[in-house]
N, C-alpha and C positions, 0 to 999 in steps of 0.2 A: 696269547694274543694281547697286544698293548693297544690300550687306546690314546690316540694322538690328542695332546693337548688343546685345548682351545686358544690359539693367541690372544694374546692382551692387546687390546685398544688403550692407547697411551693415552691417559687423563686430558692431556693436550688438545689429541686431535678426537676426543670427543666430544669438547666444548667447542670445535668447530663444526663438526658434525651438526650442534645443537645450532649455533648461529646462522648457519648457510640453512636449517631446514626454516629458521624463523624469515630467513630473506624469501626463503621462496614462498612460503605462505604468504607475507607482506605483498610479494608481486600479483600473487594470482586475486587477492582481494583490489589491488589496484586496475587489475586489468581486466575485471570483473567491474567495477563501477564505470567501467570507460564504453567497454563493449557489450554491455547485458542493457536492456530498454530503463531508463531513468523518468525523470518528472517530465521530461519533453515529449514524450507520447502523448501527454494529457489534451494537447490541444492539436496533433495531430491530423492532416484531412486525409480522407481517403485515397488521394496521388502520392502523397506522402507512405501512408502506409504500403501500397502497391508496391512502391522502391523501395522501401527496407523489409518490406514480410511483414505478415497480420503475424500478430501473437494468436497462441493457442487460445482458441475458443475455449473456455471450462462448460460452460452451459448456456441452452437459450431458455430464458425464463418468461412464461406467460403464469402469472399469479397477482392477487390483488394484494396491497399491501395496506395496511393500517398503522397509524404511531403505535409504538412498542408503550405498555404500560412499565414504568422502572425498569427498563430497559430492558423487559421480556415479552415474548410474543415468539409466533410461527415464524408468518410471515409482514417483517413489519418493519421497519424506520427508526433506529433508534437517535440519531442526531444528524446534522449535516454531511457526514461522513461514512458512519455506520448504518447497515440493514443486519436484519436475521432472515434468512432464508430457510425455510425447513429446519428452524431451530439455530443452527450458527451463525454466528458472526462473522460478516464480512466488510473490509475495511476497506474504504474508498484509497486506492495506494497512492494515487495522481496529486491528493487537495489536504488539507487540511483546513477543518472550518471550526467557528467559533463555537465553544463550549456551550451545553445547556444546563447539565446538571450541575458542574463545578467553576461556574460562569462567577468570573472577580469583578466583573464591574458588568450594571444595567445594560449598557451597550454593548459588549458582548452575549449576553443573555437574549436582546430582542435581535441581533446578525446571529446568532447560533439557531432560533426559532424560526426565522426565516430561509435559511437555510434548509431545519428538517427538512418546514414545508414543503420547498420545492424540489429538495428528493423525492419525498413521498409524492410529489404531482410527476417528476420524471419517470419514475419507476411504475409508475400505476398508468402512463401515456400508451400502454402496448408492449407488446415482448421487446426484452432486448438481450445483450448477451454479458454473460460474465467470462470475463479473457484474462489469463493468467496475467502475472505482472512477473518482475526479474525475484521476490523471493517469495515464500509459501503463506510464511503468518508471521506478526510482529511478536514483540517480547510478550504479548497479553494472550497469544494465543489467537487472534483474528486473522482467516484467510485476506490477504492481501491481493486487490484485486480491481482489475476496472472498469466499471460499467458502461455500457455501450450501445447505440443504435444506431445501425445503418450507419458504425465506423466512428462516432460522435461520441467521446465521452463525459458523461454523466457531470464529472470533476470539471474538465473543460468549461462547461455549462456555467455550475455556479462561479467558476473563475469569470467567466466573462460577465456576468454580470452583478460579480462585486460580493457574492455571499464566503467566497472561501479565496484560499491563494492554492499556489503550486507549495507541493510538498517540497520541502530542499533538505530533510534530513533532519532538522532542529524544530523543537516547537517556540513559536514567536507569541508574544501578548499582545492578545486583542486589545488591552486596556491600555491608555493613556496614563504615561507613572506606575504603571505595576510591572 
């Protein structure tokens, strides 16, 4: 009994092979930023949400939270952006706010402070929900995530009154000349 050789893929049209699998990855990340929920949800109202579908709930959290000592704690606040929740880190996915521990200039330090703050007063106003966002955790390992009340997110909040911006994918300097 002979066994049939395996045909040869010509060097050619393996290198095609390779190009067309990198097009179509390239597409499906493009069409994935288009069609998966982005920074626009952040300020989202509940008629809005209705017409395009709530994101999944992750959890509804009734817990009291405290600033994080160096950035550790249970349940606690660790900057305008970031909580620990039973231990992990969860990253506001909506906002980006200003620095506290590696804050380059005074005024980002006291808009990064004030910002904690009034996480830690939103979070601690009464339950509310943690709702998946389009990916899992950033390059640091933080669940990705947005917090919520009665549809209103948390990131929203400090956008609108001036402690953080919308996330757009690049981090921007708080500082003037830095």
């Amino acid at each position: 009994m002979t066994v049939a050789a395996r045909p040869r893929v010509p060097r050619l049209q393996r290198g095609r092979l390779v190009e067309a699998a990198i097009a179509f990855t390239a597409a499906v990340v493009v069409l994935s930023y288009f069609l998966l929920p982005g920074p626009a949800t952040a300020l989202r109202s509940e008629a809005q949400s209705a017409a395009v579908g709530q994101l999944p709930v992750e959890a509804h959290i009734s817990a009291t939270f405290e600033l994080c000592v160096r950035g550790w704690g249970t349940n606690c606040v660790i900057d305008g952006d970031t909580i620990r929740y039973q231990g992990e880190k969860i990253r506001l996915a909506d906002i980006d706010a200003p620095e506290t521990y590696y804050a380059r200039c005074d005024s980002e330090l006291a808009l990064g402070n004030r910002a904690k703050d009034r996480l830690l007063q939103l979070v601690n106003a009464g339950p509310f929900d943690v709702v998946f966002y389009s990916r899992d955790r950033d390059v640091y390992g933080r669940k990705l995530r947005l917090l919520e009340r009665h549809g209103v997110s948390f990131g929203g909040v400090l956008v609108s009154e001036g402690l953080a911006r919308l996330w757009d994918g690049a981090r921007h300097p708080w500082c003037d000349g830095v």
